[in-house]
N, C-alpha and C positions, 0 to 999 in steps of 0.2 A: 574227207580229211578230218581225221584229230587233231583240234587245237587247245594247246595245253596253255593258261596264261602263269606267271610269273610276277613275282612283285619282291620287293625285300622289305625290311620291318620299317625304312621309314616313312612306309605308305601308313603305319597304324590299322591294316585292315581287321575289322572285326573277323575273330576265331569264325562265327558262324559261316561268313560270309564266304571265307577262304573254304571251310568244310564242305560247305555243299556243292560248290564249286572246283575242285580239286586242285586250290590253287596253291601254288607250293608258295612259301614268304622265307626270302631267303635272309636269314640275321645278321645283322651290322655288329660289330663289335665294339664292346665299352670298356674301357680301361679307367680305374681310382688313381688316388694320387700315390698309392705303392705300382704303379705298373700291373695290376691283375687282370687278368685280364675277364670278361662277362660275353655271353652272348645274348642280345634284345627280346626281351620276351621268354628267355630260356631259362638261362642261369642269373638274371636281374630283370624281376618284375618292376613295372612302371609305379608299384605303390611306396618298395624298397626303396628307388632309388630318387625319388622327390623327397622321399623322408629325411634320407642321407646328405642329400640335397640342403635340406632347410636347416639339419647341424650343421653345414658347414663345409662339409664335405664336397671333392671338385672331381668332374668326371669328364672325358673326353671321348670322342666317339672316333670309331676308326671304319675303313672296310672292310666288307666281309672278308673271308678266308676265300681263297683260290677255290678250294675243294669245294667248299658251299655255291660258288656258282657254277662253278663248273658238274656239280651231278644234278645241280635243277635243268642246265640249259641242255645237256645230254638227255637228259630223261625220257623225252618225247619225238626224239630229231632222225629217227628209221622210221622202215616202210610209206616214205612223203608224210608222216604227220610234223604240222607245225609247232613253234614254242614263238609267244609274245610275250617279252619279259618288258615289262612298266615301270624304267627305271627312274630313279628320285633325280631333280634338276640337274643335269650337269654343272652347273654355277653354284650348289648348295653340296655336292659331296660328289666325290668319283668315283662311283659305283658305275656309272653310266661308262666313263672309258674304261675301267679295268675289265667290264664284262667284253667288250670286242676284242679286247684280248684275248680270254679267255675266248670267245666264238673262233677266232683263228686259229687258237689251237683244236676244238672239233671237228671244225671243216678238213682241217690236216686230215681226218680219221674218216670223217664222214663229209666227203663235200657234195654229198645231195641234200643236206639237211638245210630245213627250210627255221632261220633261226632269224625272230625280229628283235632288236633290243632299240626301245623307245627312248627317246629323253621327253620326259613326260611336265618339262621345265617345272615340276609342281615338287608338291611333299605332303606326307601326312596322309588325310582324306580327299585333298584334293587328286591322288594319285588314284581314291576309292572311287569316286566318280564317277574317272575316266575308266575305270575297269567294271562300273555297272555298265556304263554304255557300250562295250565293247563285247561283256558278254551278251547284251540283247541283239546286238548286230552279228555274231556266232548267232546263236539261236533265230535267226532271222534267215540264217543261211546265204550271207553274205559275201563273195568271191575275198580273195588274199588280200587285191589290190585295193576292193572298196572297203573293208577294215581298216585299210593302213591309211585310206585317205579321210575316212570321217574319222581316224583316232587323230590324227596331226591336225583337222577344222575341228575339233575338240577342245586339244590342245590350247588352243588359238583364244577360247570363251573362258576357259576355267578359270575361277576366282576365289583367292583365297583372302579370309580379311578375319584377321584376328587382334588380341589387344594381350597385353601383359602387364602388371602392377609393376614389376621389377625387372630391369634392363640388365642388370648386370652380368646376365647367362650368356645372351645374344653376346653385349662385349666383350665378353671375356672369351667366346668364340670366333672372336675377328667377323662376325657375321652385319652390324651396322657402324662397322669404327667412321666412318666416311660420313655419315649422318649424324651421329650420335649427338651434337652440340643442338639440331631440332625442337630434341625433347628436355632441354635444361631450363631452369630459372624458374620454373615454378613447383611447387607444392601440390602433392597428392592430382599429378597427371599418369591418365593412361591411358599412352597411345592406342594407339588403331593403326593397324598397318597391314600390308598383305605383301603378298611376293606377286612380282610382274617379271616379266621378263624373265623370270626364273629366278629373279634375285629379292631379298628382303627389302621392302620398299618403306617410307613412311609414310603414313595419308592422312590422319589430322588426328591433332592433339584435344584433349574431354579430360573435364575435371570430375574424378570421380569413377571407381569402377560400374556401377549400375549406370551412369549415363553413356558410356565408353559401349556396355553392351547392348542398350537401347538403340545405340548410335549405328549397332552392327545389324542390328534387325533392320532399320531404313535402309542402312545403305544395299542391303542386300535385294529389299523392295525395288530398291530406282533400279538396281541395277539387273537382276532374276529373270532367267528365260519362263514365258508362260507354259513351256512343256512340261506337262504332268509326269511324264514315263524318263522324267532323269532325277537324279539322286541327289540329295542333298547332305552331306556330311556335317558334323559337329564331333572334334575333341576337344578334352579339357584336362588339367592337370590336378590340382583339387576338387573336389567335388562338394560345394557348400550351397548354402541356402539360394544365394545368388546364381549359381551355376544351374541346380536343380530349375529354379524360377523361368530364367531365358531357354532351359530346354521345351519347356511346359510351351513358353512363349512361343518359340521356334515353330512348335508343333502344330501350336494355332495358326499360323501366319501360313505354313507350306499345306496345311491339310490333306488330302490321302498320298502327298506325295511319299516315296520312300524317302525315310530319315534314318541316318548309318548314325551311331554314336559309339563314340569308342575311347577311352582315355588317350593320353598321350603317351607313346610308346620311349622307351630308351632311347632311342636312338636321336629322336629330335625333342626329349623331353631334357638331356642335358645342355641345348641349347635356349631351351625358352625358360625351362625352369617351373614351379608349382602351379604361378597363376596364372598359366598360358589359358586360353579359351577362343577357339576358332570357328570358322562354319566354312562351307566349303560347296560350290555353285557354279551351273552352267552358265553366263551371260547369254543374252537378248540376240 
């Protein structure tokens, strides 16, 4: 059986990653404050649109196009081969229900097609993770059902813990209104926060961005599966002296583990904004 995987752009997978792998990345779409409309990675790169971003300029992310998922999740769904598409949190964007929609409509046409669509409750790299380990487990030769069951005990570990200078992207996306008073009343804080649950969580407040990234290396430590043969992610939004430092650092601390880095793509880069910086991990 051919297993074809799937991901959409706001997993952020590195091009490489995707290329050698044949994994199709299906784009989210961005719209400006004229209504234009952009496709992630396509027609607005991640360097453009943090620029546009820091004039001032306000962008909103929407769902793919019908046709975008619907010729990925057809692509592979004859002669019994499979498609595993890794879709971004159901709780962070609706890609994940508009795609079974779309699968009802194939199965109409083809109802032998074998078509898995994930809620992968993550984002970003953390979405990259879960698709190294999935392709080792393919490559492993691993039956349909023991795929779907160590990707969902996968699921279950992945840890995403990042930090941002400026909140106002997140709020301005309805994405921590519920929280938001946590991080107030002091001066030059940057949170630390991850998504749990599939949702953006807070986890503790650092005065200062180098101590904020320091903070994300420990907690990564306490928290880090000792398994060599799983993946570790980092994206970032600028790319400055400080970012450079903690990847260097990162790299020391995980040693020959695979390390994915990748900016942060449109799609979730209009909601964190410039000075997003993440890392991304299997827990214990």
């Amino acid at each position: 059986m051919n297993i074809h995987v799937i991901v959409d752009s706001s997993a952020d997978l590195p091009d490489e990653l995707a290329q050698q792998n044949d994994i199709a990345v299906i784009p989210l779409r961005i719209y400006d404050e004229l209504e234009k409309e952009y496709t992630d990675r396509i027609t607005l790169n991640p360097t453009e649109l943090l620029s546009r971003m820091k004039n001032g300029e306000r962008f909103t992310s929407s769902l793919p196009s019908y046709d975008a998922i619907y010729d990925a999740l057809i692509r592979n769904c004859k002669d019994g081969n499979a498609t595993f598409y890794l879709a971004c949190s159901s709780d962070l964007s609706g890609t994940y229900n508009f795609a079974q929609l779309v699968k009802l409509d194939i199965l109409e046409k083809y109802p032998n097609a074998i078509i898995e669509i994930i809620d992968t409750r993550s984002v970003s790299l953390g979405i990259g993770v879960l698709v190294v380990d999935l392709l080792k487990n393919i490559h492993n030769g691993d039956t349909l059902d023991e795929l779907i069951q160590k990707l969902h005990e996968k699921i279950q570990k992945i840890n995403h813990v990042f930090t941002l200078e400026d909140l106002q992207y997140l709020i301005r996306g309805g994405r921590i209104g519920k929280f938001a008073g946590f991080f107030g009343g002091m001066l030059n804080i940057n949170p630390i926060m991850e998504v749990a649950e599939g949702k953006f969580k807070p986890l503790e407040k650092v005065r200062g961005r180098k101590k904020a990234l320091n903070r994300i290396i420990e907690i990564m430590k306490l928290r880090k599966s000792d398994q060599q043969d799983e993946a570790v992610g980092i994206v970032y939004g600028d790319q400055d002296e400080l970012v450079l430092n903690f990847i260097e650092q990162l790299q020391k601390t995980i040693g020959n583990q695979k390390l994915m880095i990748n900016s942060v793509g449109s799609a979730v880069g209009v909601h964190t904004g410039p000075s997003a910086l993440g890392i991304f991990f299997l827990s214990k």
